[in-house]
C-alpha positions as CSV (number, residue, x, y, z in Angstrom):
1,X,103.9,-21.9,190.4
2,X,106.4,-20.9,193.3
3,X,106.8,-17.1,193.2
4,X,108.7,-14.7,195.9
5,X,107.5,-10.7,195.9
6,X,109.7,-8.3,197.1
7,X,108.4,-5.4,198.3
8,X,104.6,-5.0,200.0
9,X,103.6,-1.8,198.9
10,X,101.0,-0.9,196.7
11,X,102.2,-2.9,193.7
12,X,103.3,-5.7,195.7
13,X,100.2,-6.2,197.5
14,X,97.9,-6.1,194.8
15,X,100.0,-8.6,192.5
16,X,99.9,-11.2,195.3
17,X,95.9,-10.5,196.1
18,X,95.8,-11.0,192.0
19,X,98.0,-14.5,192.8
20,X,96.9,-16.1,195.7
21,X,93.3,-17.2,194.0
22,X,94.9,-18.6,191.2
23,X,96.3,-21.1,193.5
24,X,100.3,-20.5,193.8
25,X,102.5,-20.5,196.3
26,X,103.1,-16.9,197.1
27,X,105.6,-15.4,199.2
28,X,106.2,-12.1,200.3
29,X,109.3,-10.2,201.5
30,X,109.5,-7.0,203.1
31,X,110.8,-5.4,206.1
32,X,107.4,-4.1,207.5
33,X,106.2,-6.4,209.7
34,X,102.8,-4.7,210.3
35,X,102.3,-4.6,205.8
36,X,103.1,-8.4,206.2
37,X,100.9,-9.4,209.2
38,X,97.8,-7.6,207.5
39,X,98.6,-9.5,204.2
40,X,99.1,-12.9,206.3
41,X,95.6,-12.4,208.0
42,X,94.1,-11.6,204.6
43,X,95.4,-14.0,202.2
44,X,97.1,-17.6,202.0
45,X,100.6,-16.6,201.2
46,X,103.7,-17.2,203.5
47,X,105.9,-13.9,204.4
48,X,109.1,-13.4,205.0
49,X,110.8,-10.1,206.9
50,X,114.0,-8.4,206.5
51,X,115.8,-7.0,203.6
52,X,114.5,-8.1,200.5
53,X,118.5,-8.5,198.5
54,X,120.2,-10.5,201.3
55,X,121.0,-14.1,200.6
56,X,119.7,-15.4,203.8
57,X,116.4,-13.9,203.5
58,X,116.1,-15.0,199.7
59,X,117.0,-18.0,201.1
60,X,114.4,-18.1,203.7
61,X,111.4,-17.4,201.2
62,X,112.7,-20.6,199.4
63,X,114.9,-18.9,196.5
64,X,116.8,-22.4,195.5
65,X,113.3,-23.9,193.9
66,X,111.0,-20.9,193.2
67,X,109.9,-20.7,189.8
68,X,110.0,-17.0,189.2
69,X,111.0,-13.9,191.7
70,X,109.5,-10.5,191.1
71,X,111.0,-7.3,192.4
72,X,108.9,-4.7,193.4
73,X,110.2,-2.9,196.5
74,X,110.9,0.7,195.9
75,X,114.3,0.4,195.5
76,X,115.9,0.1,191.8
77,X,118.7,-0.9,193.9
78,X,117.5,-3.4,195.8
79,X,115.4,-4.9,193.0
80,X,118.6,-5.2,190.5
81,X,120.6,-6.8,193.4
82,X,118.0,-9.6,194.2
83,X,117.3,-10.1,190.8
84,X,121.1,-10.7,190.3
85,X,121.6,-13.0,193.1
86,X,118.3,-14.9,192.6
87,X,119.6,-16.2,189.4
88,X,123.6,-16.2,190.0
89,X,123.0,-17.9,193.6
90,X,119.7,-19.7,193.6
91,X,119.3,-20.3,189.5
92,X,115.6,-18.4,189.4
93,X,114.2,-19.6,186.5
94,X,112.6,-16.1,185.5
95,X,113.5,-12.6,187.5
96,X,111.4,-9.7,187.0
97,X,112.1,-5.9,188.1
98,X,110.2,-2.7,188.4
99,X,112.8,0.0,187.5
100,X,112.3,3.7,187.8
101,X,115.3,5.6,187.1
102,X,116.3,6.6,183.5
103,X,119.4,6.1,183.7
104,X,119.4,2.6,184.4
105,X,116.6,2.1,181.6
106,X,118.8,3.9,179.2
107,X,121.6,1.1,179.4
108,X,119.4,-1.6,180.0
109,X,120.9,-3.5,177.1
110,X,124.1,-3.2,178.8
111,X,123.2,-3.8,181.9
112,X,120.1,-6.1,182.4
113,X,120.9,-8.7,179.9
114,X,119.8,-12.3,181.1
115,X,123.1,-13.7,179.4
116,X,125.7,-11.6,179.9
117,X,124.4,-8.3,181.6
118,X,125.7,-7.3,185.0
119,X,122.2,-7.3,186.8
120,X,120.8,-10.8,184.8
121,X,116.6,-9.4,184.6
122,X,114.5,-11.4,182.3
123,X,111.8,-8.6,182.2
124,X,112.2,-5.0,183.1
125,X,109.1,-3.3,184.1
126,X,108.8,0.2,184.3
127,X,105.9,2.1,185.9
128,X,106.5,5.5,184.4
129,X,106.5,4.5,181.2
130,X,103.6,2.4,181.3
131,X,101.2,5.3,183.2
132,X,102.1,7.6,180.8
133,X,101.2,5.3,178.3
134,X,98.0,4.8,179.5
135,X,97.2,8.5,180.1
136,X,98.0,9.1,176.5
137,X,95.8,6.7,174.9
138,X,92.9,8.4,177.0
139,X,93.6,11.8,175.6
140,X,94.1,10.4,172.0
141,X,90.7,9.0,172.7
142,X,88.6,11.8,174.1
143,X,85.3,10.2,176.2
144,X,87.1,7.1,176.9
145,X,87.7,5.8,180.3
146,X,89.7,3.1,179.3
147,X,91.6,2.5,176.2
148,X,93.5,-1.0,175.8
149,X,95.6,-2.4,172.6
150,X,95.9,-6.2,171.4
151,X,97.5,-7.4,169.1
152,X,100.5,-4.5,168.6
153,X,97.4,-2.3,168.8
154,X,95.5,-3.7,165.9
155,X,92.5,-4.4,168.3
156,X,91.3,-2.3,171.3
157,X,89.2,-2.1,173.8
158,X,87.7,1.0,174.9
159,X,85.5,1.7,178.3
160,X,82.9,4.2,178.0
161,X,80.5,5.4,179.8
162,X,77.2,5.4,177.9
163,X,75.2,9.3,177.4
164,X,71.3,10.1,176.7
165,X,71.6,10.6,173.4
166,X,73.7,7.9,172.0
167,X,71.9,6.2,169.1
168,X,72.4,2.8,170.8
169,X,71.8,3.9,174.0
170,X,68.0,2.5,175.1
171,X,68.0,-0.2,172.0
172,X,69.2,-4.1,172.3
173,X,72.4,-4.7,171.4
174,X,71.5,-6.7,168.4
175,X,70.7,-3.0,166.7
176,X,74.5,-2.2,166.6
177,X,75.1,-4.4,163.8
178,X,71.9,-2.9,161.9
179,X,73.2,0.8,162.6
180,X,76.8,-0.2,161.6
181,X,76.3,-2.5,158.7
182,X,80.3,-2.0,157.6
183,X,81.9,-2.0,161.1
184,X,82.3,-5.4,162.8
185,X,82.3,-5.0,167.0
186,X,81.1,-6.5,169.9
187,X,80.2,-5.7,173.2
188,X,82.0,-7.5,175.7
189,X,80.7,-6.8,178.8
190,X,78.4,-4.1,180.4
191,X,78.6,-3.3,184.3
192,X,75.8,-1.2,185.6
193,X,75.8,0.3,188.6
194,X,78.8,-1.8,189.5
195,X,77.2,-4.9,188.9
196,X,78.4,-7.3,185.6
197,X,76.5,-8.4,182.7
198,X,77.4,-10.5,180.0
199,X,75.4,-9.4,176.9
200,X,73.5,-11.0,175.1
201,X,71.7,-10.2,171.5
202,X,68.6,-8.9,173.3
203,X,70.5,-6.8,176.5
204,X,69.4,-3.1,176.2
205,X,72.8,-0.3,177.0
206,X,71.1,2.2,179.8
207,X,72.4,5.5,180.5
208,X,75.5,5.2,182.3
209,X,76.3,2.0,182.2
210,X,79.9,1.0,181.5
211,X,80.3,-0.6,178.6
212,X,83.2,-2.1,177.6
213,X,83.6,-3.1,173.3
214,X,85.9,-4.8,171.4
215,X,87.2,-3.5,167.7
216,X,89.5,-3.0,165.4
217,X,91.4,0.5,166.2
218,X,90.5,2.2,163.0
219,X,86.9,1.6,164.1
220,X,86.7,3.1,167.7
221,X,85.6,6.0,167.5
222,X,82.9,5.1,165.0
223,X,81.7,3.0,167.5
224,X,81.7,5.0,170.2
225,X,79.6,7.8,168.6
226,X,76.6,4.9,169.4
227,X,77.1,5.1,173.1
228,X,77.0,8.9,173.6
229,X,78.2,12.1,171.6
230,X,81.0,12.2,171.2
231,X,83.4,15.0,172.1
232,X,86.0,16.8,170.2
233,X,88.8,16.3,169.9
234,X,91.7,17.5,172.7
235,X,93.9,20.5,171.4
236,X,94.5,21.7,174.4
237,X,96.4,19.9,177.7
238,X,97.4,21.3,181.3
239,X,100.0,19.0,183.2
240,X,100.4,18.9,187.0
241,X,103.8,17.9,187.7
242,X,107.2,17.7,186.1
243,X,108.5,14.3,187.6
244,X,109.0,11.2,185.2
245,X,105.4,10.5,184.3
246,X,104.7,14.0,183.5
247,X,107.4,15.5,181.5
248,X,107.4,12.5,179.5
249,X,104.1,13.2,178.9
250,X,104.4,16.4,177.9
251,X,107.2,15.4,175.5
252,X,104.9,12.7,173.9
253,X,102.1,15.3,173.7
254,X,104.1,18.2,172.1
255,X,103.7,17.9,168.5
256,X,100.0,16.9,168.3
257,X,98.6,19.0,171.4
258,X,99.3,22.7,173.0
259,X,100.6,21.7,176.4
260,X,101.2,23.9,179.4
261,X,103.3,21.9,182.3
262,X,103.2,23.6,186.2
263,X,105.7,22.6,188.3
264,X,106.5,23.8,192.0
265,X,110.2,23.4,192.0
266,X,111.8,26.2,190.7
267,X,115.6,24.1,189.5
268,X,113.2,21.2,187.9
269,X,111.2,23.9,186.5
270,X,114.4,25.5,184.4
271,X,115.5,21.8,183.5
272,X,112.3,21.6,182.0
273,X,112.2,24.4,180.3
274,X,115.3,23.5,179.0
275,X,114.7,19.8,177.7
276,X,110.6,20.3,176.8
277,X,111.1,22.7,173.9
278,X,107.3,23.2,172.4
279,X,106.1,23.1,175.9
280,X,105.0,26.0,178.2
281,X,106.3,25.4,181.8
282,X,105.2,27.5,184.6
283,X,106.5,27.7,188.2
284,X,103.8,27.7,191.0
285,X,101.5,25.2,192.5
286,X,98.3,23.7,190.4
287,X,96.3,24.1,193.2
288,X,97.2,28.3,193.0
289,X,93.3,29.5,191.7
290,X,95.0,32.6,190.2
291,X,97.5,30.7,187.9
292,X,94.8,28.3,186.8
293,X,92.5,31.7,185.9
294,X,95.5,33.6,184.1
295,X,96.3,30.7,182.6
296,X,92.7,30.2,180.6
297,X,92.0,26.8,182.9
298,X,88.5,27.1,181.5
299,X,89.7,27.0,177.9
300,X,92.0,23.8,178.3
301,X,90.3,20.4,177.3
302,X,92.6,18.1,179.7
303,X,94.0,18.5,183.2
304,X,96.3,15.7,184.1
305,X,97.4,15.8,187.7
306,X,100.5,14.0,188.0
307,X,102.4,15.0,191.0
308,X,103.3,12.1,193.9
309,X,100.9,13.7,196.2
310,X,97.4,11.5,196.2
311,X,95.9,14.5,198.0
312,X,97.7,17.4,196.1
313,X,96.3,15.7,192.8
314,X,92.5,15.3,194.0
315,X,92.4,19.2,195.3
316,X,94.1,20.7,192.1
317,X,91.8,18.3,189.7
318,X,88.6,19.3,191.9
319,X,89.6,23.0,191.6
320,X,90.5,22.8,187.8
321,X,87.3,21.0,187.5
322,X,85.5,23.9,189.3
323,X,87.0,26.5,187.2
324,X,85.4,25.5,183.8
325,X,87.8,22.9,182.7
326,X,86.3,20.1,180.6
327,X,88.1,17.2,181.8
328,X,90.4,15.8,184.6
329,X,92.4,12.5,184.8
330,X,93.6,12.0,188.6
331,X,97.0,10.1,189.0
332,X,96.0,8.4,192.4
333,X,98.4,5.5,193.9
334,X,96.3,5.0,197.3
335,X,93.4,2.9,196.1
336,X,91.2,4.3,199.2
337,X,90.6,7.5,197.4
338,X,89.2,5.9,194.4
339,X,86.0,6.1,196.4
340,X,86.1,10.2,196.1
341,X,85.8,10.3,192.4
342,X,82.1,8.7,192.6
343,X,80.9,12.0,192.7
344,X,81.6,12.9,189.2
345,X,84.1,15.5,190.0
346,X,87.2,13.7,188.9
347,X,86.8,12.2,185.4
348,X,89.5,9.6,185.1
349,X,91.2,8.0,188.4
350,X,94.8,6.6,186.8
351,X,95.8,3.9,189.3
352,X,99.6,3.2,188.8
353,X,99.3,-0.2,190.6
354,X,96.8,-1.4,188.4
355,X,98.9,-0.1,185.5
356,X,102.1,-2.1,186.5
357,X,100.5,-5.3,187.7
358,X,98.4,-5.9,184.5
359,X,101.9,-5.7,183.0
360,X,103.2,-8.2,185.4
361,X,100.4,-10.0,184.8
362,X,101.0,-10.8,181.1
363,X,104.5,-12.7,182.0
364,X,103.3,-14.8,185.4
365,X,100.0,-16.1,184.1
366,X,100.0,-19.9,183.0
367,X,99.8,-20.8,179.2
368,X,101.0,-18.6,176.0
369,X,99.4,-15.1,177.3
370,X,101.0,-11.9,175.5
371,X,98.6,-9.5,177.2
372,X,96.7,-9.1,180.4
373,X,94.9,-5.9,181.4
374,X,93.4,-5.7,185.1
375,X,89.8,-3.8,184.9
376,X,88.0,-2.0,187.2
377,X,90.4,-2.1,190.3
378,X,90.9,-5.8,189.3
379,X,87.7,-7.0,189.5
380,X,87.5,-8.2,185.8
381,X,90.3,-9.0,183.3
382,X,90.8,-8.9,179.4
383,X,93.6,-11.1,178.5
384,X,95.3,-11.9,174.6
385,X,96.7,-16.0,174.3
386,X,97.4,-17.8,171.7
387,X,95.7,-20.6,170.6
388,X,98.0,-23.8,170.4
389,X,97.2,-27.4,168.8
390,X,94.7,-29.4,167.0
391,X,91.3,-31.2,167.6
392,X,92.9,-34.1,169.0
393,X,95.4,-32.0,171.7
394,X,93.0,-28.6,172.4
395,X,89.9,-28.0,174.0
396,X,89.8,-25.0,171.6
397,X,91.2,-25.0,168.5
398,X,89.3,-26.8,165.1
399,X,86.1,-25.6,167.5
400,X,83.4,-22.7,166.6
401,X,83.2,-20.4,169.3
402,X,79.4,-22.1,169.9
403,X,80.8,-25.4,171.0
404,X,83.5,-23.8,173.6
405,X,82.6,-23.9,177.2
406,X,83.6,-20.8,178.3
407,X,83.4,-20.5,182.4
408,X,80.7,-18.3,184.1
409,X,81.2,-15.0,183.6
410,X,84.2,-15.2,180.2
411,X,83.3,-14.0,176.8
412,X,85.3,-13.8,173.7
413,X,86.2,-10.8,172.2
414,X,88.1,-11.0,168.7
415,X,90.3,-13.3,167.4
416,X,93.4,-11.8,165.2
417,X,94.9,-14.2,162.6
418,X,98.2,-13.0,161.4
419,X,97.2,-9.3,160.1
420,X,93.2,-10.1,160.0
421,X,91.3,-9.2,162.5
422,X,87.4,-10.9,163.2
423,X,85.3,-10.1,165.9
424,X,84.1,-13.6,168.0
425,X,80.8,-14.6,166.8
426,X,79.3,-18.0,167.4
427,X,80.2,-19.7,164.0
428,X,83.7,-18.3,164.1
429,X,86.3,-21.1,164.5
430,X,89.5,-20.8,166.3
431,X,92.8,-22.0,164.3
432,X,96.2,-23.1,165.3
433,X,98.4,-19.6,166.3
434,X,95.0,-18.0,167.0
435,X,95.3,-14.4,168.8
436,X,91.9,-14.8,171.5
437,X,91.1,-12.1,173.1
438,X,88.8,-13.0,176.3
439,X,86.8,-10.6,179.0
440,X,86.4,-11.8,182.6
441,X,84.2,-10.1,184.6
442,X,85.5,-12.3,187.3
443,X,89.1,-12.7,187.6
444,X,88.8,-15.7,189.6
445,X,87.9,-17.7,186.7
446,X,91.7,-16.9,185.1
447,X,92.7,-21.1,186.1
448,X,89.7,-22.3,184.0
449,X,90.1,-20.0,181.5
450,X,93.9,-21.2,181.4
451,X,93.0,-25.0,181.4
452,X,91.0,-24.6,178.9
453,X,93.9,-23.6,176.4
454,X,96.9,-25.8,177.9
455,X,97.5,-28.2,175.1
456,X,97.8,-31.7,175.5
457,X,101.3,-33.7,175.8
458,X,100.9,-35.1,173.0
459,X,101.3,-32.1,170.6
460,X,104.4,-31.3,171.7
């Protein structure tokens, strides 16, 4: 597939490194020359520089026979007008567009409609939304590092850390099934000490290992009571940061949890007093240690650090953290920082980049795919796709799970048909319209995976 990326920021950058070993044809646009040198030297991609919505340069990244164009510069602006003249100019087959600002997203039925709107965007992606999101399932799932929904959130799968005294933890795998006869779930992958395991019947769960299960959402918690203790639930939430993600955070929050929002800006802080109506908003910095103390920081479950300041978040989260408060979740966007939270300190890193690309993800892989979800700085994968065919036209479907030849290092994780939900055991066969839900603990093995569901000419 022929795709052009505008814009080689964070986002941009880590969508074509995601790209460029599933063997398209990537180029990238952007007006830093020094952003696009680095990429050149690092990966097999052409670049392109100048301005990423002028005809010429569209042009010059080969616009007239590029399959799909995806906007991600940090310009609403600039995305909407490329997006526009990709498909009015150049006939794009599919544009896509991160968009910030709410009051574009608030019209977008007006105004991004393939057909008729006046900025023609087949998908609309927007990072706000999606973070916040993210951030929220954590909370609603409290000792959870990662919470992920399949199939419209009938199916999940939940990261956790594994505790000393879990009632799995020590024990084979196998046991799960003998300590949870009326639960159906399966592991999908374990990574210990940063290093991957597909389990097997037999693998024991250690303290602190990562493990990452599959089940249906009723049945999460349940399930993760056998990997460690498991923690109350939140009541309580602090908010660093009034911008987009955290105010409508705090407005998602408000009727379940008691929320306090601190904000610097004193004229944001009125709006939001205004707007946020169960929540408490406070003017001052979240890194003040006498605001956090009069404010009972030691008594609040959650402190989300929001801001746009990677280095304002880490201090306030490490000082929070310091101060008696049980847990922190970090927003940080430069992915070198990541390293700092290996300390324990920080709780939860939320990576926006990782956030938004797994959503671009879902719409650029090859194949029916209606979800992909990048893991673990996008080392590994989980993806949802939809089983198509028969015996005679798929490698899959009319096949038990036993005879299917996954590649090295790809497990299955459920399989949803139509409103039932079964966990992937060996006998299990696949069926035409199939929901599969797949780990990869290597990402690189996304074009085999994708092979092995394309379905033969002759279906069709």
């Amino acid at each position: 597939m022929k795709i052009i990326i505008l814009g080689a920021g964070q986002v941009g950058k880590t969508l074509a490194e995601n790209l460029a070993i599933d063997a398209n044809d990537i180029t990238m646009v952007d007006q830093d020359t020094a952003a696009l040198k680095d990429l050149q030297d690092r990966l097999d991609i052409r670049t392109v520089a100048g301005a990423a919505s002028l005809p010429n340069i569209l042009e010059a990244a080969g616009a007239e026979d590029a399959d799909m164009l995806v906007a991600v510069t940090n310009s609403d602006e600039v995305n909407m007008v490329a997006c526009q003249i990709a498909k009015h100019v150049y006939l794009t087959p599919t544009t896509i567009s991160r968009i910030r600002s709410h009051q574009y997203l608030n019209q977008r039925g007006a105004l991004f409609k393939s057909e008729s709107g006046a900025f023609p965007i087949d998908v609309i992606i927007s990072p706000e939304k999606l973070v916040t999101k993210h951030v929220q399932r954590l909370i609603e799932n409290p000792s959870a590092l990662q919470v992920l929904d399949f199939a419209d959130g009938r199916v999940q799968l939940v990261a956790v850390k594994a505790r000393l005294g879990g009632p799995l933890v020590g024990q084979p795998i196998a046991n799960l099934r003998q300590h949870m006869p009326s639960i159906d779930t399966r592991v999908a992958a374990i990574f210990r000490k940063d290093h991957a395991i597909v389990p097997e019947g037999d693998t024991e769960i250690h303290v602190d290992d990562e493990v990452f299960f599959i089940a249906a959402k009723q049945d999460i918690r349940a399930v993760m009571g056998e990997l460690r203790r498991l923690e109350k639930p939140y009541k309580k939430i602090m908010i660093a940061g009034g911008g987009n993600i955290g105010s409508r955070l705090a407005r998602n929050l408000s009727k379940d949890f008691r929320v306090k929002m601190i904000e610097r800006g004193l004229a944001r802080c009125e709006q939001l007093a205004d707007t946020l109506n169960d929540v408490i908003v406070l003017h001052g910095s979240a890194s003040d240690q006498d605001l956090l103390i009069e404010e009972n920081i030691e008594a609040t479950d959650v402190f989300c650090a929001l801001t746009n300041d990677d280095e304002a978040n880490i201090m306030a989260s490490m000082l929070a953290k310091r101060l008696g408060v049980r847990n922190v979740m970090t927003l940080i966007s430069n992915p070198a920082y990541v390293d700092l939270i290996e300390d324990g300190t920080i709780d939860i890193a939320i990576s926006p980049q990782q956030t938004t690309v797994s959503s671009l993800l879902t719409h650029v892989r090859r194949g029916d795919i209606v979800n992909v979800h990048s893991l673990r700085r996008g080392a590994a994968e989980a993806i949802e796709v939809i089983a198509h065919g028969d015996l005679k036209t798929s490698q899959v479907v009319g096949r038990r799970l036993e005879q299917i030849d996954l590649p090295q290092g790809t497990s299955f994780g459920a399989i949803v048909r139509k409103e039932k939900v079964l966990m992937a055991h060996h006998d299990t066969v696949i069926e035409n319209n199939d929901h599969v839900i797949l780990f990869l603990t290597d990402r690189r093995m996304i074009n085999e995976v994708e092979r092995l569901f394309a379905v033969a000419l002759t279906f069709f």
